[in-house]
C-alpha positions, 0 to 999 in steps of 0.5 A: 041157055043155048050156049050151055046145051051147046058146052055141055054136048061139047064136054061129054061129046055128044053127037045124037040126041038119043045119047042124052039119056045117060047124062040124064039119068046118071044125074036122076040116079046121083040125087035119088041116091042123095034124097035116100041117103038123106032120109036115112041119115035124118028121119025128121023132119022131111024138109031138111032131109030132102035138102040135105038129100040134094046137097048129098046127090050134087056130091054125088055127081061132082065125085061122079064127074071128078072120077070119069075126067080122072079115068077118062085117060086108063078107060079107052073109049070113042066118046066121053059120055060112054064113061058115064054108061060105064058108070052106070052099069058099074053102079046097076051090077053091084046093086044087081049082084046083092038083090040076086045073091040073097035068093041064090044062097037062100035057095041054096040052102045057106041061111044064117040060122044054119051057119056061123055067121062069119061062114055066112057072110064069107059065103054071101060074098063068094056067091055075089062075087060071082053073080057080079062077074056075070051080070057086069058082062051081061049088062055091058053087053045088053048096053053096048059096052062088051068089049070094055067090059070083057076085057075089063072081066079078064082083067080081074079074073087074071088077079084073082089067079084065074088066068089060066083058064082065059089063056087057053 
């Protein structure tokens, strides 16, 4: 058992204790995932949900580890387990965007029932493409990844042709 703690704090290049938690908690979050998904897809019986939700979570880190080992050589980072902080702030600002944006454009006075429904959604999607880009900024500094996620930002915003406003 030793030697797997040991290969596993090799792998991900772990050099405190307290770095453990974002391993962990990104395998909590990949089977939680897989357990709620499982339940969506099948709403009965419950043991056979749970046990598809765990085959779908262990999908979920094996894509998860397959994407970082992929990333591992464009994302420029100290040490390996930082990519699965970038994960996981990646992860916690797109569903953090939605939860935010539906009260924004609701207390913005934009609601389905005063719009066509494609104006809507185009709407929605603007407002939490924006809250996006904050919150990933934000986010990436409350966790101590500012710098990859600034220059990340600038990245985007440069494609999306706001460029010129980043260069002055």
């Amino acid at each position: 058992m030793k030697n797997r703690f040991d290969a596993l704090k090799t792998t991900w290049e772990i050099t405190r204790n307290w770095q453990w938690i974002y391993p962990i908690l990104g395998v909590f979050a990949s089977f939680y995932s897989g357990i709620k998904l499982g339940f969506k897809l099948l709403e009965s019986p419950h043991w056979l949900s749970v046990v598809v939700g765990i085959g779908l979570g262990l999908g979920i880190v094996k894509l998860c580890v397959f994407l970082i080992f992929k990333l591992e050589s464009r994302w420029v980072v100290k040490q390996r387990w930082e990519l699965i902080r970038i994960f996981i702030i990646f992860a916690t600002t797109g569903s953090s965007s939605v939860l935010v944006g539906r009260p924004a454009i609701k207390y913005m006075g934009i609601t389905p029932d005063h719009l066509n429904p494609i104006v809507y959604w185009i709407l929605f999607v603007v407002t939490s493409l924006v809250i996006y880009q904050i919150l990933l900024v934000f986010l990436g500094f409350v966790l101590g990844q500012f710098e990859f996620f600034w220059t990340f930002e600038k990245k985007m915003l440069r494609r999306f042709g706001l460029g010129r406003f980043l260069d002055k």
